[in-house]
C-alpha positions as CSV (number, residue, x, y, z in Angstrom):
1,X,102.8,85.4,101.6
2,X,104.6,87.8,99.9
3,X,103.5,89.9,97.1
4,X,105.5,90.6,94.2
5,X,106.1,94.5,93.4
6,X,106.9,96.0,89.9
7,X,108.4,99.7,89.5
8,X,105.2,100.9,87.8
9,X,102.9,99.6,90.1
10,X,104.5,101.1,93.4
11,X,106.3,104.0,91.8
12,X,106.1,105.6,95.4
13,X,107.2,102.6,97.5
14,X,111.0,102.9,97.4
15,X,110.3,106.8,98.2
16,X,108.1,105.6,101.2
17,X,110.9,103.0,102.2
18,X,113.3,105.5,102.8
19,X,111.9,107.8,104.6
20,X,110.5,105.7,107.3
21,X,114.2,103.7,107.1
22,X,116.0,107.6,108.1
23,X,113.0,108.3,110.5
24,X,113.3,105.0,112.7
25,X,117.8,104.7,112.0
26,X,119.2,108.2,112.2
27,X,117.0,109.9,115.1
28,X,119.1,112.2,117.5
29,X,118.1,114.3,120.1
30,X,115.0,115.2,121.4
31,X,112.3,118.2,121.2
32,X,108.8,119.4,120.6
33,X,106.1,121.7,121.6
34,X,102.8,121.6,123.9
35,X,100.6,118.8,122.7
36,X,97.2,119.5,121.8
37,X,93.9,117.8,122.4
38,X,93.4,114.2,121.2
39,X,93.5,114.9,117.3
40,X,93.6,117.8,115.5
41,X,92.5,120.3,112.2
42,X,94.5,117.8,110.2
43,X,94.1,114.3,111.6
44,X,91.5,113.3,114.2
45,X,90.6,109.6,115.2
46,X,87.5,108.1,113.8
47,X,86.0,104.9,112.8
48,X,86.5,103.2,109.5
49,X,83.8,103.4,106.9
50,X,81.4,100.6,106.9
51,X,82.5,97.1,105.1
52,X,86.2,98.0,105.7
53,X,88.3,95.5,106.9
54,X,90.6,96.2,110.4
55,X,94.2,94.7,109.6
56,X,96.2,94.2,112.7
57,X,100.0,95.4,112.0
58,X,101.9,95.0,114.9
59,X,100.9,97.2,118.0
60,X,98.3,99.2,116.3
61,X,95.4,98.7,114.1
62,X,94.2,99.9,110.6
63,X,91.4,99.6,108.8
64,X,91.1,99.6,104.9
65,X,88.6,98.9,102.1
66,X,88.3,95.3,101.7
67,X,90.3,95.3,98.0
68,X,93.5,96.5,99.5
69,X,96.1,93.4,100.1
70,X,99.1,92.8,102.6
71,X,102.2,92.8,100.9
72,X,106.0,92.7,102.8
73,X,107.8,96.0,102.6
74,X,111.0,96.0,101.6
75,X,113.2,95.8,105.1
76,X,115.9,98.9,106.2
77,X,118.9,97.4,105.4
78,X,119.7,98.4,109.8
79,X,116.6,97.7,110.8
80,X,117.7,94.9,113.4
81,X,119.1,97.7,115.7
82,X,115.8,99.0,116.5
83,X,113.8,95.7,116.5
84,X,111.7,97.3,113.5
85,X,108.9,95.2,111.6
86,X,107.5,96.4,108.4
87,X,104.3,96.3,107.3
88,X,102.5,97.3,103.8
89,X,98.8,97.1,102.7
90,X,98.2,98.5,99.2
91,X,94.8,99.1,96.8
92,X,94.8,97.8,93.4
93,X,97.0,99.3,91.0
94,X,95.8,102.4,88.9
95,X,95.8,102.6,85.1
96,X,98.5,105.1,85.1
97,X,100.6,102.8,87.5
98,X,100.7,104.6,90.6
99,X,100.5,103.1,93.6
100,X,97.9,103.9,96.8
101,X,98.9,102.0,100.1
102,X,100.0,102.1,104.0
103,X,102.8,101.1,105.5
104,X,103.7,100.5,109.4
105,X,107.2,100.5,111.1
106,X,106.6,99.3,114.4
107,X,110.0,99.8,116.4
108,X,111.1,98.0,120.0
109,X,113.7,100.4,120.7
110,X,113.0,103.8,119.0
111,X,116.3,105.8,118.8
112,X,114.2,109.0,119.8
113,X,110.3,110.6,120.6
114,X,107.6,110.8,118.0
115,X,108.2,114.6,117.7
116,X,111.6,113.6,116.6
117,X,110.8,111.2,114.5
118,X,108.4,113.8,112.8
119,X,111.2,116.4,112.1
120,X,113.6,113.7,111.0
121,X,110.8,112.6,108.2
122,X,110.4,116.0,106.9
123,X,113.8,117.0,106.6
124,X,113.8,113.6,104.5
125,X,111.1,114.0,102.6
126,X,111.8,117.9,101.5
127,X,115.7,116.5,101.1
128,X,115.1,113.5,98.8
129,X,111.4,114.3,97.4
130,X,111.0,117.8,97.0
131,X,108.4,118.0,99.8
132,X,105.9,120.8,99.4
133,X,102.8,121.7,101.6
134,X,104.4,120.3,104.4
135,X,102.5,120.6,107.7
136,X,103.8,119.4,111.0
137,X,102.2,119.3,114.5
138,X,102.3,117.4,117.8
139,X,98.8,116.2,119.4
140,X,97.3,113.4,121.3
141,X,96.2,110.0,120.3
142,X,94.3,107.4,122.3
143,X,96.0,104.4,123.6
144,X,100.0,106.4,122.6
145,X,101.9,108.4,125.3
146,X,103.0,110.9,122.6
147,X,101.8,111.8,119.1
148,X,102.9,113.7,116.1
149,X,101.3,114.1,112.6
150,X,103.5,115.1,109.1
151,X,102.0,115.6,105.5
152,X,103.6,116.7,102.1
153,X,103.2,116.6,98.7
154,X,106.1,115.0,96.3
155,X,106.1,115.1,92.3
156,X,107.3,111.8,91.8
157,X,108.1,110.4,87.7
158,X,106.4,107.4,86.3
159,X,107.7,104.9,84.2
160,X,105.4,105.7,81.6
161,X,106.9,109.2,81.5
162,X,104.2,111.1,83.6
163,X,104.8,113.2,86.3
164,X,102.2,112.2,89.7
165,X,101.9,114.4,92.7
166,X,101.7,112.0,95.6
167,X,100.2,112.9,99.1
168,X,102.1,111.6,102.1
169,X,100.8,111.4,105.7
170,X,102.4,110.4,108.6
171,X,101.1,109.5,112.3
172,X,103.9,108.4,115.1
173,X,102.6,107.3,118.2
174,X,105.1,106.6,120.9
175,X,103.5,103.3,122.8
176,X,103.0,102.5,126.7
177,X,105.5,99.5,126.6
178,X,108.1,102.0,125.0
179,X,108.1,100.7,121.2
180,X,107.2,103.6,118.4
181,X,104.6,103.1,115.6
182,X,105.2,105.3,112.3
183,X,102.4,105.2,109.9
184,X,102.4,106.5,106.5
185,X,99.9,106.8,103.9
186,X,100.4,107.5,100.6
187,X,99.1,108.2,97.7
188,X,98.2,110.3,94.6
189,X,96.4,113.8,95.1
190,X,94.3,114.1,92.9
191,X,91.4,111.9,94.4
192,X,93.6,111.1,97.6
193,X,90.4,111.7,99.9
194,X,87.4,110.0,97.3
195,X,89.8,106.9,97.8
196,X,90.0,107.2,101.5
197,X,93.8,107.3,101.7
198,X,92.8,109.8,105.0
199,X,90.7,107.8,106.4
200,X,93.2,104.7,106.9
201,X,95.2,106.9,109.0
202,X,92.7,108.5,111.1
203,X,91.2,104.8,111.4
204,X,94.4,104.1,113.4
205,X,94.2,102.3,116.7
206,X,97.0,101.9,119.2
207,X,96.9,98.2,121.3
């Protein structure tokens, strides 16, 4: 069923939308360095907290605290070229409006690699959100052939008139069968990691 959004409550959804819409429609090329071993510094699998819930979207898995809900993500407008499906999870809303969720793009027929994909987001993200922060890396992931990990901070306005620096995490697995998974996680810094915003992502489980 889907869930009705307001601007104040996902202030960083449209934001979000975009970038994974550039990273799965304009990829060109290909590229990348030595991966590492599985995980890294900066992301590393691990299992979800206890009473989180695992949420099945698409070919992977992630787990969340039980309060978080499904909701649709809005659809890139091209998205039927790549065979992409959307998917959105998102907490409860905050008082000041901002908005705390994870959203999948699983992709059929990836237009490039997941180290690709990676450098196509950032350039997005520091293009259209002021990305600071950024850190970027290739490395391995159980159950994907490849692997790549991105994460920024964006100062992104409220409607209330506030200013909120959002954190933004991205893992890409490129799958056996040949599909791509892009997940992102996203929300604001200051108590990113009390909420668990890091752990979703490193809960992350490729089919």
């Amino acid at each position: 069923m889907r869930r009705r959004q307001t601007p104040r409550t996902l202030a960083a959804t449209a934001a979000t939308t975009a970038v994974l819409a550039a990273v799965v429609l304009t990829l060109t090329g290909c590229g990348g360095s030595e991966p590492e071993a599985s995980g890294s510094a900066n992301l590393a699998p691990a299992d979800a907290p206890d009473g989180w819930t695992a949420r099945e979207q698409g070919a992977i898995q992630v787990s969340a605290p039980e309060d978080w809900a499904e909701f649709e993500p809005e659809a890139a407008e091209d998205a039927e070229s790549t065979g992409a499906t959307s998917y959105g999870l998102k907490a409860p809303v905050a008082a000041d409006g901002s908005g705390t969720g994870v959203f999948t793009i699983i992709a059929t027929e990836p237009a490039n690699d997941a180290a690709k994909a990676t450098s196509v987001a950032r350039g997005v993200g520091e293009s259209t959100l002021g990305a600071t922060d950024v850190v970027e890396e290739e490395l391995e992931w159980p159950g994907a052939e490849a692997a790549a990990y991105l994460s920024y901070e964006a100062e992104l306005p409220m409607p209330s008139g506030d200013d909120v620096v959002f954190r933004y995490e991205f893992l890409i697995l490129d799958l056996a069968d040949g599909s791509q998974a892009i997940v992102n996680v996203v929300g604001p810094a200051a108590g990113y990691d009390e909420a668990g915003v890091h752990d979703v992502l490193a809960s992350t489980t490729a089919s």
